[in-house]
N, C-alpha and C positions, 0 to 999 in steps of 0.2 A: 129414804125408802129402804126397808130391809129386801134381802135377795137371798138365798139359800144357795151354797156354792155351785154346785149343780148349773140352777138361772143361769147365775154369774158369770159362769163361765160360759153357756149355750148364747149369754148374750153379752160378752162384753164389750163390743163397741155400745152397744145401748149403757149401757150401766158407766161408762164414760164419759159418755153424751151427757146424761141424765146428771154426772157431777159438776160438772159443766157449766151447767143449766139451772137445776135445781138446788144442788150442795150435794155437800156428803150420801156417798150411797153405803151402808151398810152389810159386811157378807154375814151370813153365819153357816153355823156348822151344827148339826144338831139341836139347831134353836139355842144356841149361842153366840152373843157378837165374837167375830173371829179377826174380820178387817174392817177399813175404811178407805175407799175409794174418795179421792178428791180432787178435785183440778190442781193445777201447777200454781193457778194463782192465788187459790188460798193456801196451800202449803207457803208457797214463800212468806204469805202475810204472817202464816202463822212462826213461823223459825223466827222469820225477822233476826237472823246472825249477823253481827256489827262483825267488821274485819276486825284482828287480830294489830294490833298498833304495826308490829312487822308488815303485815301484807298492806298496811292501809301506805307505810314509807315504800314499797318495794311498788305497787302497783298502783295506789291513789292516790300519789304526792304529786305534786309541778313535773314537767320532764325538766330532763337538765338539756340545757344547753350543748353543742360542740366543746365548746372553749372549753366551759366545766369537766367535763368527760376527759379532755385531753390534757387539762391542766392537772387533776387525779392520776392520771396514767404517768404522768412524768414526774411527779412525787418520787422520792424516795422512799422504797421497802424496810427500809431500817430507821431503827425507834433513834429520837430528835433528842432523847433525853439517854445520858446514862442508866443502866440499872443500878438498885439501890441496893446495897446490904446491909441486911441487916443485921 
């Protein structure tokens, strides 16, 4: 449904409802589309953003363990291997 910003604003809980419910609500502005109003659950279908491999190991991977956590912490900070020259 188109809405002329004016509407849009005099009724936006309607015209949210209505995206909602119906789909996309169109604004315009001098009889031009300007926005589009949509519910949350079609924007995300529409993004559909895959995590980035970093945030997928930082926050979608297995948790670790105690042990693991504490056997890292007790690792050594200095490199196992000499540097090389070259």
């Amino acid at each position: 449904m188109n809405w002329h910003l004016q509407d849009a604003k005099n009724n936006f809980s309607k015209v949210v409802q209505k995206a909602q419910t119906e789909g996309p609500q169109t604004v315009t502005v001098r009889g031009k589309r300007t926005a589009l109003i949509i519910s949350a659950e079609d924007y995300d279908r529409l993004s559909d953003r895959k995590p980035s491999f970093i945030e997928h190991l930082l926050y979608g991977g297995p948790l670790w363990d105690d042990e693991l956590v504490e056997e890292i912490n007790r690792r050594s900070k200095t490199p196992s291997r000499p540097p090389i020259d070259f």
